[in-house]
TORZA-153537 format. One record per residue: residue in one letter; x, y, z negated of N, C-alpha, C, O, CB in turn. Coordinates in pm, whole numbers, padded with zeros to 5 digits, always signed. Glycine has a CB too. Layout:
# TORZA-153537
aXYZXYZXYZXYZXYZ ...
# end
This chain:
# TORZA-153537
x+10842-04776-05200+10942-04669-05188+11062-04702-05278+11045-04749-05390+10882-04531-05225 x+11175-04677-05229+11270-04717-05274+11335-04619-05384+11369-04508-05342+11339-04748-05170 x+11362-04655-05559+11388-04564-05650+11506-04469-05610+11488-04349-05630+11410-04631-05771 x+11611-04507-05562+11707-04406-05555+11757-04369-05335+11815-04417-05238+11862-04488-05679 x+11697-04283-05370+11678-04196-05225+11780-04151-05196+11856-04115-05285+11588-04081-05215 x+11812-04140-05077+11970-04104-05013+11988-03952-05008+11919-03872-04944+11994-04164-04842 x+12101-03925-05094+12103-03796-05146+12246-03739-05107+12329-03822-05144+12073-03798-05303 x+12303-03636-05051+12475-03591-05094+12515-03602-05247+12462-03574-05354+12507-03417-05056 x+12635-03657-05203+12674-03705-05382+12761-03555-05401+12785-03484-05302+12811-03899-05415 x+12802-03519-05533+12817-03414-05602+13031-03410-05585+13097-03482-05660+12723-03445-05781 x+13089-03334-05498+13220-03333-05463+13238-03219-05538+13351-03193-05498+13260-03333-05316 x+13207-03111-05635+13240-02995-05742+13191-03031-05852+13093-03105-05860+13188-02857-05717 x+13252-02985-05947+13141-02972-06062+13227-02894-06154+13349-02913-06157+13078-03124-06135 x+13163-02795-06237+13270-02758-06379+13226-02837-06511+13111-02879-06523+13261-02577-06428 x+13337-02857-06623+13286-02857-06710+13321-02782-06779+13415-02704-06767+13276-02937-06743 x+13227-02798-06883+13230-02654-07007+13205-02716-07168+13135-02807-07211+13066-02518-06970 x+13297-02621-07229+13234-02672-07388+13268-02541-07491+13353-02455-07465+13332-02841-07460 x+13199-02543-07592+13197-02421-07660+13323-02417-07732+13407-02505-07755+13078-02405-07750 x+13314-02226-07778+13451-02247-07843+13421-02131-07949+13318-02064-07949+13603-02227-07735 x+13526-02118-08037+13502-02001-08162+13388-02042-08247+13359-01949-08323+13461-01840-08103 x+13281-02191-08271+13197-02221-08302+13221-02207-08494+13194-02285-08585+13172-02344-08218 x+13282-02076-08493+13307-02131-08678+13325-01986-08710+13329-01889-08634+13479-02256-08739 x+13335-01995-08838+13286-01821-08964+13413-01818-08996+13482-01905-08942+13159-01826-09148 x+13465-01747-09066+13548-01689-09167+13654-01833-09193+13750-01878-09131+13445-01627-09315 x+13587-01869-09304+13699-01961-09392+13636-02112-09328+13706-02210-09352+13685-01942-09609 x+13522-02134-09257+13469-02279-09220+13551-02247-09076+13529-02165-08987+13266-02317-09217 x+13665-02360-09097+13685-02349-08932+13645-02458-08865+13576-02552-08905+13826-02328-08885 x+13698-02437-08753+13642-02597-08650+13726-02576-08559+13697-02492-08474+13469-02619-08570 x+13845-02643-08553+13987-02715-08501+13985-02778-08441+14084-02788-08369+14062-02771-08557 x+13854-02889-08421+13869-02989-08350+13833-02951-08202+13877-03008-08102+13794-03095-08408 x+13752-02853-08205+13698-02778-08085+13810-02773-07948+13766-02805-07838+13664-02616-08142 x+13930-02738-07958+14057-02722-07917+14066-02805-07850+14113-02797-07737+14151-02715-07993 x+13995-02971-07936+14050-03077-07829+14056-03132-07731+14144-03207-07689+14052-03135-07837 x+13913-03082-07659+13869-03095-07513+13935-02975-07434+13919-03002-07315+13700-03090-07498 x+13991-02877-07444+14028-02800-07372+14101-02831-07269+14083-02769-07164+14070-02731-07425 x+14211-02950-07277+14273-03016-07196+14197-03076-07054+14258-03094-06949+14322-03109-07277 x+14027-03108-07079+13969-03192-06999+13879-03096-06957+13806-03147-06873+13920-03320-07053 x+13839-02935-06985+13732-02884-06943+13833-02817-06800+13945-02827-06751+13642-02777-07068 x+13664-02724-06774+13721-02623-06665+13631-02492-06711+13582-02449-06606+13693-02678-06482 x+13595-02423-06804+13543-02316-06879+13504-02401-07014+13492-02518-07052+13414-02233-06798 x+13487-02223-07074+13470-02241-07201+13365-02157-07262+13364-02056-07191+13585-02224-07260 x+13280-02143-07350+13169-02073-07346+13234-01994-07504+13269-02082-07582+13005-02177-07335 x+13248-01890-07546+13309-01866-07683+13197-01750-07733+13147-01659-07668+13490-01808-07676 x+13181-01783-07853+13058-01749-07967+13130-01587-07962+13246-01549-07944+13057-01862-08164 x+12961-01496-07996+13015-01377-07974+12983-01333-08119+12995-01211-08128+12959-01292-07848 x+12956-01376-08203+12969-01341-08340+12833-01337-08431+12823-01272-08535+13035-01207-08340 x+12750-01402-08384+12594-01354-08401+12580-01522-08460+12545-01544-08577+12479-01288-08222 x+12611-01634-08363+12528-01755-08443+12692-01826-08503+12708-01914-08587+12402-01891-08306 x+12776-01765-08439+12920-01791-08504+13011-01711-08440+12984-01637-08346+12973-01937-08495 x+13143-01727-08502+13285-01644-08432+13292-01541-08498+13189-01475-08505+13287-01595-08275 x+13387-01501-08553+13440-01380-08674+13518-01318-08551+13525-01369-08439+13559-01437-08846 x+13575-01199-08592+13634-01135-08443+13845-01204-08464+13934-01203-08380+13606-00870-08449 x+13846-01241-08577+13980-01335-08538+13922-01477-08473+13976-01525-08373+14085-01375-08693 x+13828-01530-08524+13842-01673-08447+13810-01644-08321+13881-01720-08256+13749-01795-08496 x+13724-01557-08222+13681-01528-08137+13812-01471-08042+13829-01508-07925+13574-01453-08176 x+13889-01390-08102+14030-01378-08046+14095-01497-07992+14120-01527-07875+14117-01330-08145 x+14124-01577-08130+14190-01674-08091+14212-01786-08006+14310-01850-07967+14194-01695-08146 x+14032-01791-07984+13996-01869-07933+13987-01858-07746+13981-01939-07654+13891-01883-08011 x+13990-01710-07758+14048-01629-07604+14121-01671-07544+14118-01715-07429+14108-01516-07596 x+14233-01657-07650+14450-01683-07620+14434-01849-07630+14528-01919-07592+14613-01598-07810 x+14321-01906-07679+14366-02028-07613+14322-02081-07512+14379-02177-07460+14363-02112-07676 x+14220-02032-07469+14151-02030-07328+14281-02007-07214+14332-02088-07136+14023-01890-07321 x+14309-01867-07238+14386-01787-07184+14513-01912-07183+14509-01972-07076+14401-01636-07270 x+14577-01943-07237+14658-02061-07265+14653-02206-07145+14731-02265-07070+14599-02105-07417 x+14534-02210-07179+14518-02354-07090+14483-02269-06930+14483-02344-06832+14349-02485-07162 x+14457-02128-06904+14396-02105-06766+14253-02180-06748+14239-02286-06687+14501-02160-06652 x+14152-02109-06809+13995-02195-06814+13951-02029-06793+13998-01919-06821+13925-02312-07001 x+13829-02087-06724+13709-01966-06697+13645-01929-06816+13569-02001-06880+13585-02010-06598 x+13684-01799-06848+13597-01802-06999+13443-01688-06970+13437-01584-06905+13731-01715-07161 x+13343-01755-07043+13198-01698-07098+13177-01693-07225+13216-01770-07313+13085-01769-07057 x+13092-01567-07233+13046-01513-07387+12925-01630-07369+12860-01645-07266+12987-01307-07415 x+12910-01711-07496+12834-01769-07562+12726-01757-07651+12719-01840-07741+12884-01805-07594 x+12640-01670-07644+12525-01604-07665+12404-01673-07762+12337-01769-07725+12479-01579-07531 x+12394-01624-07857+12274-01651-07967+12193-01545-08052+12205-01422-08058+12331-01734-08071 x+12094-01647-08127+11998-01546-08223+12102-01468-08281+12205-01460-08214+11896-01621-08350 x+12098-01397-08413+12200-01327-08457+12114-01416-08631+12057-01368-08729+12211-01113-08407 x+12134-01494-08609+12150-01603-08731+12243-01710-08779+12240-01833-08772+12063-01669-08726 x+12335-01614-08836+12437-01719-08915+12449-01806-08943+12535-01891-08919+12465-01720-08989 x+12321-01802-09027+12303-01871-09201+12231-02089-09096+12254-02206-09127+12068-01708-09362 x+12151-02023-08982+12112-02120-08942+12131-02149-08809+12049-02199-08732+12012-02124-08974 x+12327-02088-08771+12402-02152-08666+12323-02134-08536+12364-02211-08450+12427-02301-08698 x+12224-02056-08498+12137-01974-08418+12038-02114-08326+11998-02120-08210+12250-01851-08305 x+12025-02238-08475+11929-02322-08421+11777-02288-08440+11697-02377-08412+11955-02445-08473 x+11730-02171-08483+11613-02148-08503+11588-02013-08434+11652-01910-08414+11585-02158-08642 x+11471-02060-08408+11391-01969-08283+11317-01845-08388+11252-01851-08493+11241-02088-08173 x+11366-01731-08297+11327-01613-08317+11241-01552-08205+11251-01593-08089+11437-01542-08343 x+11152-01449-08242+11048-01401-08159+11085-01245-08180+11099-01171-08277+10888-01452-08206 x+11093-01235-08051+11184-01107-08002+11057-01025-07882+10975-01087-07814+11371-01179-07900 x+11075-00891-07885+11002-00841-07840+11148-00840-07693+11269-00856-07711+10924-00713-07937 x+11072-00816-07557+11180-00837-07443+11304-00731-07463+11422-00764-07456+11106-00810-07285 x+11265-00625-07483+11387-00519-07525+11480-00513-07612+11592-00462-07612+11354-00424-07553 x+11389-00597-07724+11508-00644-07858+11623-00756-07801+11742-00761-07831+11411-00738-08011 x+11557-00832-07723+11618-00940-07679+11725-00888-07558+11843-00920-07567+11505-01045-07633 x+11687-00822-07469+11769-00743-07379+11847-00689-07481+11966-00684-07451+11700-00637-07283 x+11820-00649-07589+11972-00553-07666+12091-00616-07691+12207-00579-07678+11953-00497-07817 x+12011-00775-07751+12129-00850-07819+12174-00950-07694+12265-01030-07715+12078-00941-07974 x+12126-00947-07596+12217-01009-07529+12334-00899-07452+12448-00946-07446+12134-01098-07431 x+12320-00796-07411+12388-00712-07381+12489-00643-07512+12591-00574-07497+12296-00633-07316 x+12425-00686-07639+12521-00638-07731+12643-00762-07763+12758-00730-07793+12433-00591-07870 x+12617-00847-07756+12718-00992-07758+12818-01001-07644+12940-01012-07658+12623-01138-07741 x+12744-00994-07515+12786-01004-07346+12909-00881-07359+13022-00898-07313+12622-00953-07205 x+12862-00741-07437+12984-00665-07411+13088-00656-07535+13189-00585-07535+12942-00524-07369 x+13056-00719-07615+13187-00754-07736+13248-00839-07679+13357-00783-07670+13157-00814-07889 x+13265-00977-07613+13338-00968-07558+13400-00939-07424+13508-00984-07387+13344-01015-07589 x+13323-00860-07357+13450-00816-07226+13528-00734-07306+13649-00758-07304+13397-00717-07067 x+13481-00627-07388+13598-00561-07488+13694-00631-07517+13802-00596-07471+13562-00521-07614 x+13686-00752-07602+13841-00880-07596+13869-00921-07480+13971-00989-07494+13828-01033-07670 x+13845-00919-07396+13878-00970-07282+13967-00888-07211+14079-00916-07169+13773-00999-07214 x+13883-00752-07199+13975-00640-07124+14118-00633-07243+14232-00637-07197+13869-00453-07106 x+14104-00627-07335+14213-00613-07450+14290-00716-07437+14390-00716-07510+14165-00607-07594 x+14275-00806-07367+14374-00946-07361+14387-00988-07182+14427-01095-07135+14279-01105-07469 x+14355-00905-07134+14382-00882-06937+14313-01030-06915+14375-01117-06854+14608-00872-06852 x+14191-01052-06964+14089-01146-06926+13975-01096-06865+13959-00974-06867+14048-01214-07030 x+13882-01172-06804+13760-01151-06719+13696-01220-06832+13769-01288-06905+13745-01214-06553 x+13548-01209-06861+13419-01280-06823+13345-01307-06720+13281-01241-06639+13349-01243-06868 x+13370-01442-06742+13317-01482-06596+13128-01527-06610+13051-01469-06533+13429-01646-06536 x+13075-01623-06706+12956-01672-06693+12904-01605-06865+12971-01549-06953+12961-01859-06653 x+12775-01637-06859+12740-01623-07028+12638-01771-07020+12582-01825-06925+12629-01432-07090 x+12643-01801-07146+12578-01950-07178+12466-01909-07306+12504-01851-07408+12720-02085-07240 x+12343-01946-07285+12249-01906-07407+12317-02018-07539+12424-02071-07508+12049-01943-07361 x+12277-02044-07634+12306-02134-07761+12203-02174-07832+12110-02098-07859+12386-02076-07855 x+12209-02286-07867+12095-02327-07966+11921-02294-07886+11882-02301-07770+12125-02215-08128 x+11861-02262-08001+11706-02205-08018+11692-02102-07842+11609-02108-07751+11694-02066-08212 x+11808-02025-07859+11828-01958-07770+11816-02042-07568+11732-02044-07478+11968-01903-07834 x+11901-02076-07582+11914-02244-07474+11766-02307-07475+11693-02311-07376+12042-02399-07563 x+11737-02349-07582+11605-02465-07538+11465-02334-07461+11397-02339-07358+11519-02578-07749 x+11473-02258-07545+11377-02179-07494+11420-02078-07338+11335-02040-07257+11341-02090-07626 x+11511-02061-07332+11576-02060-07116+11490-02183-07082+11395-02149-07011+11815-02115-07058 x+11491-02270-07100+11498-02384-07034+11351-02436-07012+11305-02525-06941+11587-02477-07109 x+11289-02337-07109+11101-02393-07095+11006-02264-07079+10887-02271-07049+11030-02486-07269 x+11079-02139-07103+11000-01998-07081+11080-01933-06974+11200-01905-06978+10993-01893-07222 x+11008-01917-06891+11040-01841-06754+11041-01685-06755+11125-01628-06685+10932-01881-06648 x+10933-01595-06848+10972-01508-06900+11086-01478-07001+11156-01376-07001+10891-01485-06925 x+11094-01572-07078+11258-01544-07197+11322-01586-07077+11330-01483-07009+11308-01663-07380 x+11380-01697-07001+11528-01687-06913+11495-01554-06849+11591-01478-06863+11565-01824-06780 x+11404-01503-06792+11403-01408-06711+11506-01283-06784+11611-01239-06737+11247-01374-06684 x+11427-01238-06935+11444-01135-06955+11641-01125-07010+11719-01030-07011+11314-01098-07055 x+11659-01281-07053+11837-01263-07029+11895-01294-06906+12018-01307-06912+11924-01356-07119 x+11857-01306-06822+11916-01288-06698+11918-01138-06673+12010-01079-06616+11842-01367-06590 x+11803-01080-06723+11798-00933-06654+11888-00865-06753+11948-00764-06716+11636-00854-06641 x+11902-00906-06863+12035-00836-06974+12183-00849-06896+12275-00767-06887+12053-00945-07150 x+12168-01010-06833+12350-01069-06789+12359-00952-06701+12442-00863-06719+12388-01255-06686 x+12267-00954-06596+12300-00843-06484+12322-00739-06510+12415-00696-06442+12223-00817-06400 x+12279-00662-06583+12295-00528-06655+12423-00525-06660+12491-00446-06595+12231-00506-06792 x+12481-00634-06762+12619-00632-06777+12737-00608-06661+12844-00548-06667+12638-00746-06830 x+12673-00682-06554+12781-00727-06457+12728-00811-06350+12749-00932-06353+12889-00805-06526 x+12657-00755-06251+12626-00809-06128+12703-00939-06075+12647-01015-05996+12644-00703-06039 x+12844-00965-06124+12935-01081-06133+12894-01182-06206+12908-01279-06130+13053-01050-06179 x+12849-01223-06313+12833-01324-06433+12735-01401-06347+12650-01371-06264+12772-01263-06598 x+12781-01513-06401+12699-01648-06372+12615-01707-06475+12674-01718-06582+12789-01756-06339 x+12493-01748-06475+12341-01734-06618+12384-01905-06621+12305-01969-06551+12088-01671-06550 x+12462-01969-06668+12448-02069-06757+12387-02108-06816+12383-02097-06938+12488-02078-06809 x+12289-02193-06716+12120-02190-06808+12091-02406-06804+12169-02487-06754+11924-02051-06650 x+11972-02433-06865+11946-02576-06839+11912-02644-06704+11804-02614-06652+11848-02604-06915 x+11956-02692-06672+11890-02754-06524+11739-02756-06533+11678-02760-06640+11939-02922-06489 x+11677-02751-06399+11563-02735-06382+11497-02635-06325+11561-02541-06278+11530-02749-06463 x+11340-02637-06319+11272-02550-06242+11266-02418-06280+11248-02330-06196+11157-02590-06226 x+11280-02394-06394+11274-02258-06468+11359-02164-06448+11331-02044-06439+11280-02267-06591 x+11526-02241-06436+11642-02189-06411+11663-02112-06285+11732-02012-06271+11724-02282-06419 x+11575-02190-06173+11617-02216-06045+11508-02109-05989+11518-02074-05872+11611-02384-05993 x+11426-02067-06054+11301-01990-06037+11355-01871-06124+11287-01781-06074+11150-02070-06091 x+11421-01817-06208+11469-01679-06265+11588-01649-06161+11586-01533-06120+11525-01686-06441 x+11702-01737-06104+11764-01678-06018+11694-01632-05900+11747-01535-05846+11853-01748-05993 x+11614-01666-05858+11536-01643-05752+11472-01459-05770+11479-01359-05699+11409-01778-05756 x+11416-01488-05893+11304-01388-05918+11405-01269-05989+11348-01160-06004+11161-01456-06030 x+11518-01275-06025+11591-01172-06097+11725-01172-05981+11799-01075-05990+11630-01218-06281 x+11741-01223-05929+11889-01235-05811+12027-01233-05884+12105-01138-05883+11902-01084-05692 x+12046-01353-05947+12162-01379-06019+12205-01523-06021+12134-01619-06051+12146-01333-06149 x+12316-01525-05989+12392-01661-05983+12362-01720-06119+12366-01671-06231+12562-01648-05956 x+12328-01849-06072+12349-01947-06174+12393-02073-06191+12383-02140-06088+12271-01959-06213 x+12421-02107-06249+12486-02266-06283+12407-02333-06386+12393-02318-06507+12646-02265-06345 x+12346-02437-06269+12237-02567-06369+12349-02621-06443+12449-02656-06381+12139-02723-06267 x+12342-02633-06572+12383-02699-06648+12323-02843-06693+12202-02864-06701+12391-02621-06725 x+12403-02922-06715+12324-03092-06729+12397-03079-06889+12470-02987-06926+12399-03275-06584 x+12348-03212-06978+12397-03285-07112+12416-03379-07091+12309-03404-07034+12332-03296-07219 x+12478-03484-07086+12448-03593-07052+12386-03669-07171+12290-03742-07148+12554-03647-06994 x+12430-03658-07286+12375-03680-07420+12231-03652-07420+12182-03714-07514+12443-03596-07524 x+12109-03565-07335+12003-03552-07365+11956-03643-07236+12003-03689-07132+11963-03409-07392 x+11750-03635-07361+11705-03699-07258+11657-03626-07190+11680-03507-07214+11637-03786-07273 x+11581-03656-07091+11533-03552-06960+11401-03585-06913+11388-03693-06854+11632-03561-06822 x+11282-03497-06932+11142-03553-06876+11150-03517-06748+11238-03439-06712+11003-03498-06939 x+11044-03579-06647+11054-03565-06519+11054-03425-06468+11092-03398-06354+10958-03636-06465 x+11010-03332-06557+11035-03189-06483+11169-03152-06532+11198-03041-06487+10921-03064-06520 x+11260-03199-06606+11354-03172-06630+11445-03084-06750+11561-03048-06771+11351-03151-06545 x+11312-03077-06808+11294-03030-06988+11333-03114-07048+11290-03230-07044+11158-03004-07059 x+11465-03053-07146+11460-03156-07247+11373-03178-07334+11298-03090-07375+11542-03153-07309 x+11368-03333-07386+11299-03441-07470+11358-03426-07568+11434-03518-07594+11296-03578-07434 x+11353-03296-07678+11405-03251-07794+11362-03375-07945+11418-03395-08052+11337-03084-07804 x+11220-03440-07871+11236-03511-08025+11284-03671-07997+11249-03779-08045+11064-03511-08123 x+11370-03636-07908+11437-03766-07925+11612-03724-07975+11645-03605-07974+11421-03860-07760 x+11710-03829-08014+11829-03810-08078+11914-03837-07928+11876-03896-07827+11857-03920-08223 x+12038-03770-07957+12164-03729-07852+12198-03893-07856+12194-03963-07957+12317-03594-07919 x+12238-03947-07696+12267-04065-07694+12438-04038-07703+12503-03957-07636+12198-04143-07564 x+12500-04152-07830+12666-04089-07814+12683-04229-07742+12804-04247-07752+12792-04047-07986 x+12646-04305-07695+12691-04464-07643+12765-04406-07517+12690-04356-07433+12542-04595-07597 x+12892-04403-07492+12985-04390-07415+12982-04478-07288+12992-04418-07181+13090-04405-07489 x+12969-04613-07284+12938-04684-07177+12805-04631-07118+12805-04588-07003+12936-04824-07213 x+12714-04633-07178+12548-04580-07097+12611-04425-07039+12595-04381-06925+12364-04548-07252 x+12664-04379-07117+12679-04246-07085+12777-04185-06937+12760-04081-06875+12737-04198-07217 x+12887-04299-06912+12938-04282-06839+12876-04350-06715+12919-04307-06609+13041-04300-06878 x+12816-04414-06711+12672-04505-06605+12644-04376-06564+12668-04352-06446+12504-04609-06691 x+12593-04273-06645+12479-04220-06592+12563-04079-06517+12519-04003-06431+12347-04190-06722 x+12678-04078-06574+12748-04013-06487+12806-04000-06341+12812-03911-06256+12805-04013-06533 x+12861-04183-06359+12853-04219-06219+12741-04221-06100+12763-04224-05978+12886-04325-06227 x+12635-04219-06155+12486-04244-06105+12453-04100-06054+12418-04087-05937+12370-04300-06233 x+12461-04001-06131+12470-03844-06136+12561-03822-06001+12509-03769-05902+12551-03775-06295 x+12671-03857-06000+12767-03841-05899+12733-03899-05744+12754-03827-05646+12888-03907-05956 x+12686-04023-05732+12659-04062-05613+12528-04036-05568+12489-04069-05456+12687-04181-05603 x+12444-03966-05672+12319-04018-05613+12263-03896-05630+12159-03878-05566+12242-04145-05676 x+12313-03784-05716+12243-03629-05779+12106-03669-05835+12006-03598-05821+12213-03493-05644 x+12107-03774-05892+11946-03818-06010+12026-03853-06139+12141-03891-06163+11821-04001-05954 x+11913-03821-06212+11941-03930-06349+11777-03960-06390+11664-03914-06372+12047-03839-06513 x+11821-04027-06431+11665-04140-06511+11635-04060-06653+11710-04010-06737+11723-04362-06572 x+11528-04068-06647+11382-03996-06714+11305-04051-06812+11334-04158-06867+11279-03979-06620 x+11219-03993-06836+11173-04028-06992+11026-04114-06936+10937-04159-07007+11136-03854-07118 x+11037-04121-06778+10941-04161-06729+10944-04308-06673+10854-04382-06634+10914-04073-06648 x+11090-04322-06683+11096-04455-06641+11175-04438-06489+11228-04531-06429+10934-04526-06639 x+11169-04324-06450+11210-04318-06310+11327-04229-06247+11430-04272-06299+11098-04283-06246 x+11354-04142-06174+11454-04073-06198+11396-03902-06114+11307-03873-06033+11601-04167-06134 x+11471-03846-06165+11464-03688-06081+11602-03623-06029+11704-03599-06094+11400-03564-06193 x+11574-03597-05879+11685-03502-05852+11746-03388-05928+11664-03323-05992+11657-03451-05755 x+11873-03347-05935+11901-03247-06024+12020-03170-05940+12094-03250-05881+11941-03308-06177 x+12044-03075-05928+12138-02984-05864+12165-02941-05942+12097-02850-05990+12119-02903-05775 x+12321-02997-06018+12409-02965-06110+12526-02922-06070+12594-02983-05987+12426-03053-06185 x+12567-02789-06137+12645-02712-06094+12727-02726-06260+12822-02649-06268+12574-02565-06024 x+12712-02783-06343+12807-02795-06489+12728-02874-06549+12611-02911-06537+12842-02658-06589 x+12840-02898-06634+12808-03022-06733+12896-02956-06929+13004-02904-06957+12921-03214-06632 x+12824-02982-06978+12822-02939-07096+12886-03055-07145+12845-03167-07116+12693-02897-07151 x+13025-03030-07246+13033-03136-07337+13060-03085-07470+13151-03003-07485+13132-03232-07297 x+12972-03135-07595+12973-03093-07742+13102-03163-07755+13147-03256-07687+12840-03141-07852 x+13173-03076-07896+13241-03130-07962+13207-03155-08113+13290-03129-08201+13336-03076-07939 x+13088-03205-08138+13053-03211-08245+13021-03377-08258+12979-03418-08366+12949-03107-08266 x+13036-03450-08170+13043-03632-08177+13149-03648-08185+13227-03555-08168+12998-03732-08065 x+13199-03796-08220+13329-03847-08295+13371-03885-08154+13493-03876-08134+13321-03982-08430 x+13274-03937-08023+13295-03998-07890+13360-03901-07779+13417-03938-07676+13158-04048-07841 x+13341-03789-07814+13305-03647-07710+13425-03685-07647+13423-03716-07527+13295-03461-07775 x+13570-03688-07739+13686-03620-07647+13747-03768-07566+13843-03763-07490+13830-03522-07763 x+13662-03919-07603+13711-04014-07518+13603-04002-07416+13639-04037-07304+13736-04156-07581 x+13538-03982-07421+13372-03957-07296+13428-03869-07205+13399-03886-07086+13196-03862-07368 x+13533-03741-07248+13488-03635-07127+13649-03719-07048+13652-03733-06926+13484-03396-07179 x+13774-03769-07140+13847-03867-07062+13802-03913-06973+13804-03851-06866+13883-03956-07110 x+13740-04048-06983+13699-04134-06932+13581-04078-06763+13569-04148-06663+13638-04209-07067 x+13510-03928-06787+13430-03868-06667+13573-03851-06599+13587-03883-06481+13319-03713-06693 x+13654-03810-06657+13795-03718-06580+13830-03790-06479+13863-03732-06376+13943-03693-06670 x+13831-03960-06487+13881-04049-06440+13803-04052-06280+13860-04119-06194+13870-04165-06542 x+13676-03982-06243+13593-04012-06157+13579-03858-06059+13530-03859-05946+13458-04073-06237 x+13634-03728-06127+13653-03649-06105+13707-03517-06178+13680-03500-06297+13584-03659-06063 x+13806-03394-06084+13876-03347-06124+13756-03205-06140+13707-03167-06034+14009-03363-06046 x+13709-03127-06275+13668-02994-06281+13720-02860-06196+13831-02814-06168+13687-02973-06403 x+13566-02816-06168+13661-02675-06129+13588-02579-06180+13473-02621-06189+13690-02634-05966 x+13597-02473-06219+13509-02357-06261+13380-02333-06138+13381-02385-06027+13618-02209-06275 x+13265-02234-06196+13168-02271-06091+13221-02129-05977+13212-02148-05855+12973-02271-06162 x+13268-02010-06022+13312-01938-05954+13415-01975-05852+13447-01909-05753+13339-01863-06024 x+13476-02121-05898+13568-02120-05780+13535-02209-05706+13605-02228-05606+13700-02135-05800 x+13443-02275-05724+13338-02334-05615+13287-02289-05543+13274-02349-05436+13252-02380-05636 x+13243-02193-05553+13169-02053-05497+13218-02005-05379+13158-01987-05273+13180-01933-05590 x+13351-01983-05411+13473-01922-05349+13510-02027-05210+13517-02003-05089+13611-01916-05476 x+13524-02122-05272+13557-02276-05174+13457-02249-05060+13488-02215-04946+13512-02456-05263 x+13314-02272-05116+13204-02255-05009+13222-02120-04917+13184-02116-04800+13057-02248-05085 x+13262-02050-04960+13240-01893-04856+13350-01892-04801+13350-01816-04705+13216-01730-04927 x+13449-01942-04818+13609-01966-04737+13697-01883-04801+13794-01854-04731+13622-01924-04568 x+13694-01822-04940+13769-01734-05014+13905-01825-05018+14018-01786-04988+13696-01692-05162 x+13870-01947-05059+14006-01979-05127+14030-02129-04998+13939-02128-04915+13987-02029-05350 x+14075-02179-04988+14141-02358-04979+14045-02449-05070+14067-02570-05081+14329-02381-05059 
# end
């Protein structure tokens, strides 16, 4: 059998990268710099970062470039940037995602912006991505919010199985920086690949073929609807260049739109 199976290659895609990722007096400036190359932006609602000026600001610059903006959603741990996992009873957890999700449409409506998607963070993210009850129970918070929002969750079966079981749009999100076991969980104890050449391989590969290669040696289909790029590597803002070169972003809502005949 032949490794790479004849697949439709991927003609949409958004990308996304976080924003407001900083406190008070620690800022993070550099964040800004991909804005040029994304197509949304995911912005911290004040819990694993974002003070309510950087979180502003970081709006009006969204708002600035014309990008799809989402509340960016975490533990409500500061101190440890909301990389550590908390154990939440489902209702506590329904609170704080609905308490983050509506701080900012409040900035939003205050600045004649939408929320369009919400994105989990950290501790928050890995565990969407491997508990089918936790994605469940923030999907059932997003909806609460807004029958509109799109669950910005990890690619994979888990993701693809809470939209199903809760009826809410979602957008598989890929890393390209992670690794990926054959079900499509990330391989957390391995390190983020920043090698820019491998990285853009696997992009192109992603593109023609909708697989990427595995921790198995082999590859798995993936129905990617976004692509995540950190700005926390020194490589990030020549990497998401260099994808640009192979294709142009669009938000996932206006993909959406494309497919149902809303727009051109």
């Amino acid at each position: 059998m032949q490794e790479v199976l004849e697949r439709k290659s991927i003609k949409n895609i958004d990308f996304n990268c976080d924003l407001a990722q900083a406190y008070g007096m620690f800022k993070n400036n550099s964040e800004f710099e991909l804005l040029d190359y994304v197509s949304s932006v995911n912005v911290s609602c004040g819990f694993h970062a974002g003070d309510p000026l950087t979180i502003k600001d970081a709006m009006l610059k969204a708002k600035e470039k014309n990008l799809a903006i989402g509340a960016h959603i975490g533990f409500n741990d500061i101190q440890g940037f909301g990389y550590r996992p908390v154990d939440l009873k489902e209702d506590e957890l329904e609170s704080l995602v609905v308490y983050q999700v509506g701080a900012l449409m409040s900035f939003a409506k205050a600045y004649g912006l939408n929320i369009e998607h919400v994105r989990p963070h950290g501790a928050m993210y890995k565990m969407a991505g491997e508990d089918f009850t936790f994605s469940c129970a923030i999907a059932r918070a997003i909806k609460k919010c807004s029958d509109w929002l799109v669950y910005y969750a990890p690619v994979g079966d888990v993701t693809a199985k809470t939209a199903d079981y809760i009826g809410i749009q979602v957008a598989q999100e890929l890393c390209l920086e992670k690794t990926y076991n054959p079900d499509l969980t990330v391989d957390y104890s391995k390190d983020d690949n920043t090698n820019n050449f491998e990285l853009v391989k696997r992009f192109q590969h992603l593109l023609h073929t909708s697989q990427i290669r595995t921790t198995s040696g082999g590859v798995s289909f993936v129905d990617v609807d976004t692509i995540h790029f950190s700005n926390k590597y020194k490589n990030s803002i020549e990497l998401i260049k260099q994808v640009r070169e192979y294709i142009t972003p669009t938000p996932v809502n206006y993909n959406n739109a494309k497919v149902s005949g809303w727009v051109d």
